[in-house]
MOPAC internal coordinates of N, CA, C and O (Angstrom, degrees):
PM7 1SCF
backbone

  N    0.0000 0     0.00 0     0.00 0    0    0    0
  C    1.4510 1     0.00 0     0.00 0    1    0    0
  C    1.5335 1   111.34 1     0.00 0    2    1    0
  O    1.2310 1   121.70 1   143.28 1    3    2    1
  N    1.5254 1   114.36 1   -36.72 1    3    2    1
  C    1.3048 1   117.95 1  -174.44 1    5    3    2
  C    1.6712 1    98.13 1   -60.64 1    6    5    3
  O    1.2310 1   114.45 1   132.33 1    7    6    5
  N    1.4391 1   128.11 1   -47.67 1    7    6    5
  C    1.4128 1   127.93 1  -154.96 1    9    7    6
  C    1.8115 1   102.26 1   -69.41 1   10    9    7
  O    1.2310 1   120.69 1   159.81 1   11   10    9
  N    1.3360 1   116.28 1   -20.19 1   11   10    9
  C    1.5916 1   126.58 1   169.45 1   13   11   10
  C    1.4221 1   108.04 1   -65.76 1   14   13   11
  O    1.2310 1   122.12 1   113.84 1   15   14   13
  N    1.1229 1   113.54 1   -66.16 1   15   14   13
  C    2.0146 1   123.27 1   176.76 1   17   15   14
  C    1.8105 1    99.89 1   -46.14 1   18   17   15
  O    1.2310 1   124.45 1   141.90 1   19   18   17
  N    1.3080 1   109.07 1   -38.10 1   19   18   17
  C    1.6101 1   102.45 1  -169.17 1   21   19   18
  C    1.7886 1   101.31 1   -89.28 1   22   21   19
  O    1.2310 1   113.98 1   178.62 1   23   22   21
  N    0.9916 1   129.01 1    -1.38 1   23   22   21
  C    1.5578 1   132.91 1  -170.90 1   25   23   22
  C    1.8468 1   103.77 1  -107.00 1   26   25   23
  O    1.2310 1   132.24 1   150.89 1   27   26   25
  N    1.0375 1    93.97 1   -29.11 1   27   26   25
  C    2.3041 1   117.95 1   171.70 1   29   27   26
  C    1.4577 1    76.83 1   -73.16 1   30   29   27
  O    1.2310 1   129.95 1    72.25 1   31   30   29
  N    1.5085 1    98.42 1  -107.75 1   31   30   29
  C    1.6453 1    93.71 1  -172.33 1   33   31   30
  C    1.7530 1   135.25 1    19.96 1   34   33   31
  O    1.2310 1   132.83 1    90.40 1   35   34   33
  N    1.9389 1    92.81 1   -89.60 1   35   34   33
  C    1.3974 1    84.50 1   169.12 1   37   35   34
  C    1.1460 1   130.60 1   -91.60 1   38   37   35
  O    1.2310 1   119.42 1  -142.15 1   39   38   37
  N    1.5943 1   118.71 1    37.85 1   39   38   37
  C    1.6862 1   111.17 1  -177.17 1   41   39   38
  C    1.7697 1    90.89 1  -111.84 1   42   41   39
  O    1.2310 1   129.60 1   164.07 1   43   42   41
  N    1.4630 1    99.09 1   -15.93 1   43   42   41
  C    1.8462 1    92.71 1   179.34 1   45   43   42
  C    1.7164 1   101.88 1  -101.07 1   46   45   43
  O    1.2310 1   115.08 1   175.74 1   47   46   45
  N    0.9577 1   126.93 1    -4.26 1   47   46   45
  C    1.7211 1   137.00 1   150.01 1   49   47   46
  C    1.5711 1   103.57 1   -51.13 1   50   49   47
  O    1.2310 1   121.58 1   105.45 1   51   50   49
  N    1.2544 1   114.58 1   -74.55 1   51   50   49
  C    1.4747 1   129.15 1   176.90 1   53   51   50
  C    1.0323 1   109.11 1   -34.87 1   54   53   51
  O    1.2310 1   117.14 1   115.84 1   55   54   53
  N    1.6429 1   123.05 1   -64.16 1   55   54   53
  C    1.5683 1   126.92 1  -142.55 1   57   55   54
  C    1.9128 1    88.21 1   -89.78 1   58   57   55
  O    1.2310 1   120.52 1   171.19 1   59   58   57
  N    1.3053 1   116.60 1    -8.81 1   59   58   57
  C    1.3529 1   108.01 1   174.98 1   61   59   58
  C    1.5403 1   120.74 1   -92.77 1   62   61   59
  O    1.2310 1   124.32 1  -172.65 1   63   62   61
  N    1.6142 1   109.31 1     7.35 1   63   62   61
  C    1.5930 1    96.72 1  -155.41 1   65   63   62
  C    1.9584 1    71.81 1  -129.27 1   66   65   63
  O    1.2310 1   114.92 1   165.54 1   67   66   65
  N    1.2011 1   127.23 1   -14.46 1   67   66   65
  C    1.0816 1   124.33 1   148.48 1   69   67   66
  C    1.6367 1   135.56 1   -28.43 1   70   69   67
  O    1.2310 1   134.52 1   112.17 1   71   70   69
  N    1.9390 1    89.53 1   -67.83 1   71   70   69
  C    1.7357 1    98.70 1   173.12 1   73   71   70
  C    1.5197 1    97.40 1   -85.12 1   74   73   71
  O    1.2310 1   116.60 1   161.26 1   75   74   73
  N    1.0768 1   124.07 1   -18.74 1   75   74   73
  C    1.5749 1    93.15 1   174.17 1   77   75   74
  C    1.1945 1   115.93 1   -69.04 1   78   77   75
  O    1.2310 1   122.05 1   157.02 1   79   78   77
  N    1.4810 1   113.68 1   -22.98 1   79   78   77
  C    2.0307 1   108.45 1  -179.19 1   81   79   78
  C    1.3300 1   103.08 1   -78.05 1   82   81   79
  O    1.2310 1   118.04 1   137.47 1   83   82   81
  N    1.2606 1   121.34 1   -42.53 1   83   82   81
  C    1.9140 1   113.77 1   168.81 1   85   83   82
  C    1.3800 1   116.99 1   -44.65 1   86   85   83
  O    1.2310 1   123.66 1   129.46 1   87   86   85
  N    1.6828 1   110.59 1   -50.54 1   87   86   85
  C    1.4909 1    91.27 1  -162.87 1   89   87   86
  C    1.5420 1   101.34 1   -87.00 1   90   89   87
  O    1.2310 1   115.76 1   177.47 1   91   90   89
  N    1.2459 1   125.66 1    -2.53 1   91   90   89
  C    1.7026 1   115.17 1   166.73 1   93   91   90
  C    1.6010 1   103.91 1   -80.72 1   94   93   91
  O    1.2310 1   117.37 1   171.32 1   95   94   93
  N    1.2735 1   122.61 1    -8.68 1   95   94   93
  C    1.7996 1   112.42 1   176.57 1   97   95   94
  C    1.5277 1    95.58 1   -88.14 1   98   97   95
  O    1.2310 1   114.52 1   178.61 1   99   98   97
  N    1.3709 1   127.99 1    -1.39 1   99   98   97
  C    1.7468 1   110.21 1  -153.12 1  101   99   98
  C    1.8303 1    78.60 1  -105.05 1  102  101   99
  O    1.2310 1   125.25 1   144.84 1  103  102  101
  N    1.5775 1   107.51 1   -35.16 1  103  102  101
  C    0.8639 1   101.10 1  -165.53 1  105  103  102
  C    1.6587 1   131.55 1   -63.42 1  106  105  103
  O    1.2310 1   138.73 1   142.38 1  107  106  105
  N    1.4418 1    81.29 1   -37.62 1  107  106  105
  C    2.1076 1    96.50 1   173.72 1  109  107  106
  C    1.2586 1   108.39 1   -68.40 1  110  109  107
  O    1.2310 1   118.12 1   127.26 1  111  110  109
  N    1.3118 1   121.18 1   -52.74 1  111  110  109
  C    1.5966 1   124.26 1   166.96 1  113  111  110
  C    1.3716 1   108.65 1   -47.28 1  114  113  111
  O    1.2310 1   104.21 1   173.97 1  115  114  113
  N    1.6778 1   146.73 1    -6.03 1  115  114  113
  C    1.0666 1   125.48 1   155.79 1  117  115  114
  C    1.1984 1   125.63 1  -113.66 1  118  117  115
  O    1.2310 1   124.12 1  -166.04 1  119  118  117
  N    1.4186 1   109.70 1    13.96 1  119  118  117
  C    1.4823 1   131.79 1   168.83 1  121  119  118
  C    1.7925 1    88.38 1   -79.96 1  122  121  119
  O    1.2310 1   124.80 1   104.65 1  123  122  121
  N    1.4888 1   108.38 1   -75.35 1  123  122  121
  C    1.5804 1   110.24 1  -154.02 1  125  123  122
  C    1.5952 1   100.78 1   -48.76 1  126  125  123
  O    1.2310 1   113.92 1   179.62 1  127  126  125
  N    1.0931 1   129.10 1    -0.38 1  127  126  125
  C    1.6716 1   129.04 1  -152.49 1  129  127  126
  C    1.2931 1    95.05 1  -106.77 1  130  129  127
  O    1.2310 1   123.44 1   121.98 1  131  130  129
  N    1.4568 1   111.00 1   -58.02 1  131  130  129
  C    1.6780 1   117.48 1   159.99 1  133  131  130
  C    1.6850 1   127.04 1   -32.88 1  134  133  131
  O    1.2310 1   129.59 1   120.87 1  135  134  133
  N    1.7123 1    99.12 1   -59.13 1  135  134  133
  C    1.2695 1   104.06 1  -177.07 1  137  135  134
  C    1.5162 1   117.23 1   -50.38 1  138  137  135
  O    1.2310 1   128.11 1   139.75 1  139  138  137
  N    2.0498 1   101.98 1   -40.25 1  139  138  137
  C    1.1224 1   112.04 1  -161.50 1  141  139  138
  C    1.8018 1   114.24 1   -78.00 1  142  141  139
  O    1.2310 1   116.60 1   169.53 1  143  142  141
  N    1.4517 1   124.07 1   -10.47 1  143  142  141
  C    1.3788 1   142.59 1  -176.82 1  145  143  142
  C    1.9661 1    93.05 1   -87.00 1  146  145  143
  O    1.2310 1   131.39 1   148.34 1  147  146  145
  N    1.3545 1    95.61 1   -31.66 1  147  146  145
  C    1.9248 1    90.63 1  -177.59 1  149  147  146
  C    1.4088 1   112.57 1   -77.74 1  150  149  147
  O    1.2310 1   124.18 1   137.60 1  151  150  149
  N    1.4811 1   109.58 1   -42.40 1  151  150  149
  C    1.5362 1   116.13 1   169.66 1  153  151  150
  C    1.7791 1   120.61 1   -45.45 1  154  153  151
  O    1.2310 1   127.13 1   137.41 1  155  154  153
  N    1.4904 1   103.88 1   -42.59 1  155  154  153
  C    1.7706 1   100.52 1  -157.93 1  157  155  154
  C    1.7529 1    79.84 1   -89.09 1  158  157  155
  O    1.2310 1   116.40 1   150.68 1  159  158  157
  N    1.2796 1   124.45 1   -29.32 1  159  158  157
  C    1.6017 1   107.86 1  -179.28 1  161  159  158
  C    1.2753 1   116.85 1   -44.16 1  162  161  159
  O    1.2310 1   131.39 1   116.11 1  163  162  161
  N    1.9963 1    95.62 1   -63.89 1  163  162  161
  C    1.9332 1   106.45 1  -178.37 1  165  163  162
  C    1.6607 1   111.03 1   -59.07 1  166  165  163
  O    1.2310 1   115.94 1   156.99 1  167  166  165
  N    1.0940 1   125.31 1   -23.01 1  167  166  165
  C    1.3219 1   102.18 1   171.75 1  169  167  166
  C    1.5717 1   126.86 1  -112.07 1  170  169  167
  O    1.2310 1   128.97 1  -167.16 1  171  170  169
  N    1.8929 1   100.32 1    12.84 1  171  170  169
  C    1.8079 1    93.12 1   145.53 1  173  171  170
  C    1.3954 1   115.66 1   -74.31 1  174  173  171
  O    1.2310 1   119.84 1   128.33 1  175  174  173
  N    1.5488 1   117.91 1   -51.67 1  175  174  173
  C    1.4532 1   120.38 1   177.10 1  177  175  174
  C    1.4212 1   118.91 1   -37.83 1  178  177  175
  O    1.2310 1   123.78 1   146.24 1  179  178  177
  N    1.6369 1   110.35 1   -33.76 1  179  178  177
  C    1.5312 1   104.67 1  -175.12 1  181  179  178
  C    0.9595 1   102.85 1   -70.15 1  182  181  179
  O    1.2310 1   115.66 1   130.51 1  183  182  181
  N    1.4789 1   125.85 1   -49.49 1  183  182  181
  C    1.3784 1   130.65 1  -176.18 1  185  183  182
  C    1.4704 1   135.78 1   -55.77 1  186  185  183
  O    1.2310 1   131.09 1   152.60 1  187  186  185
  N    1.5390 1    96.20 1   -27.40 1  187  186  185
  C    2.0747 1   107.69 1   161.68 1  189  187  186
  C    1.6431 1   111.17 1   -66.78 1  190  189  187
  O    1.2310 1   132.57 1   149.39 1  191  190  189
  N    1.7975 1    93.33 1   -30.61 1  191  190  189
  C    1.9908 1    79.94 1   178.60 1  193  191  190
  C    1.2891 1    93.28 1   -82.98 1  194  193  191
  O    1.2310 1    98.66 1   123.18 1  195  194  193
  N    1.1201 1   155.90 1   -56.82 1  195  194  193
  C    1.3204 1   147.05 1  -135.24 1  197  195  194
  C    1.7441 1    87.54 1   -62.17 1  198  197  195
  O    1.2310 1   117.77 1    99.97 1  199  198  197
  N    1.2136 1   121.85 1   -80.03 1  199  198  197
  C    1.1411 1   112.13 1   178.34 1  201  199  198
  C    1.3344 1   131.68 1   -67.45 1  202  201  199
  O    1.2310 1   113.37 1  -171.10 1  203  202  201
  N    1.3776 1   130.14 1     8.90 1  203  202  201
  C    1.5013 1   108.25 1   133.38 1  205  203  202
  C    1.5502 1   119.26 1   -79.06 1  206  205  203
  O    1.2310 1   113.55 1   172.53 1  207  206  205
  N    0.7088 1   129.79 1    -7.47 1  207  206  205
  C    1.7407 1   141.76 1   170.24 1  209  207  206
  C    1.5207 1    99.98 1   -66.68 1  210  209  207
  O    1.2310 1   125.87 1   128.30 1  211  210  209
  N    1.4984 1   106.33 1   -51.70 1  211  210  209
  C    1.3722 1   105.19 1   177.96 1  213  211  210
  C    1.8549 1   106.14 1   -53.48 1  214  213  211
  O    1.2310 1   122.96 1   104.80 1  215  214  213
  N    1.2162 1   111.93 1   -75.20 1  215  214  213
  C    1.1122 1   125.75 1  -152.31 1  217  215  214
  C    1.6099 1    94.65 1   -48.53 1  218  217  215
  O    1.2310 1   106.60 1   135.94 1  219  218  217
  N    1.7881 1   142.53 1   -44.06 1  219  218  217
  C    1.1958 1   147.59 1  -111.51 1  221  219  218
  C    1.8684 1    67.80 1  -100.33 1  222  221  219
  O    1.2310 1   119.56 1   118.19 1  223  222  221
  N    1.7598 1   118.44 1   -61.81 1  223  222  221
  C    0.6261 1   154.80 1  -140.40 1  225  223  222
  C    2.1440 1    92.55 1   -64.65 1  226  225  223
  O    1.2310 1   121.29 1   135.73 1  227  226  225
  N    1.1148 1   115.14 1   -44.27 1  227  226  225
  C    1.0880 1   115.84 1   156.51 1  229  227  226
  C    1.6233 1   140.65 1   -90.20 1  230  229  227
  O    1.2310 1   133.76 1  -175.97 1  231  230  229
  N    1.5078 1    91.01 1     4.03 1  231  230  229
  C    1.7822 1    95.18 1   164.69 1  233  231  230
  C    1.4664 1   109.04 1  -106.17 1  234  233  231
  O    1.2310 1   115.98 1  -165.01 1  235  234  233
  N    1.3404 1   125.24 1    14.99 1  235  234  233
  C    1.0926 1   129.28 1   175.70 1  237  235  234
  C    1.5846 1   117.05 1    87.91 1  238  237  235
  O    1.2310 1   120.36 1  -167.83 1  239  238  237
  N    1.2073 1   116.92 1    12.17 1  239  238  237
  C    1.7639 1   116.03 1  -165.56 1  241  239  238
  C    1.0465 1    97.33 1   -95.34 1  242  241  239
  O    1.2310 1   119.45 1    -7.26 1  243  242  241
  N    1.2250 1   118.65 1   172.74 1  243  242  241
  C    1.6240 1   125.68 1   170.72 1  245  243  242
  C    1.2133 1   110.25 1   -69.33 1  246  245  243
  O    1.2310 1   121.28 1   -12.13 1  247  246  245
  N    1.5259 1   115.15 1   167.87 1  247  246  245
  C    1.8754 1   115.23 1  -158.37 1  249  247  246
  C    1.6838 1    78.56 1  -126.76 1  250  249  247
  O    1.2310 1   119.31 1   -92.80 1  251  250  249
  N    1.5149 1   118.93 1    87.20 1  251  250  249
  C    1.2027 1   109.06 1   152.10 1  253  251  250
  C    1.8246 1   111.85 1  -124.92 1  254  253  251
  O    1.2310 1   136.50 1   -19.40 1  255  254  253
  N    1.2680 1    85.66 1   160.60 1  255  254  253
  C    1.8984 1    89.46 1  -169.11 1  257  255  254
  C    1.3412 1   113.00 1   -87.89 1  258  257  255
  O    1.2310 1   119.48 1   -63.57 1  259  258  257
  N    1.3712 1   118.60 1   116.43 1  259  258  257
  C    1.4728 1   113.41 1   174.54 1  261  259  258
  C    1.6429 1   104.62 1   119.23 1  262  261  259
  O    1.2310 1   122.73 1   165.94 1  263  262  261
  N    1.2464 1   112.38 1   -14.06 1  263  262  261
  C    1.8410 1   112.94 1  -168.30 1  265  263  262
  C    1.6614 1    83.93 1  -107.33 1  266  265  263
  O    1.2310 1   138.37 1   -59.58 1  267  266  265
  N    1.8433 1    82.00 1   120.42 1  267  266  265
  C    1.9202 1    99.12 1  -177.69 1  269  267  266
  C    1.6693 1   100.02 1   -70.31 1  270  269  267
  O    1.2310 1   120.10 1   180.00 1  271  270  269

């Protein structure tokens, strides 16, 4: 009977170190998902200054960043 309790044991050991490896894959996958929503943000924003730089830059104004 004891060798049954020890075969439970490690099959609910297992089935626990299981969801712990899922929910640490769900978890990085919603880190990298994060990172990746911060990335395409910072480089639309770069890209509105670049082209107001452009535009300032062809009406003759000064090309500074941040002056509306």
């Amino acid at each position: 009977n004891s060798w049954t309790v020890a075969r439970r044991t490690k099959a609910k050991a297992f089935a626990k170190n299981v969801l712990i490896n899922q929910e640490r894959k769900l978890e990085v996958r919603r880190r990298s998902d994060t990172a990746l929503v911060l990335t395409i943000n910072d480089a639309n924003q770069r890209s509105a200054e670049v082209t107001q730089m452009t535009r300032r830059a062809a009406s003759g104004k000064p090309k500074y960043l941040g002056s509306g």
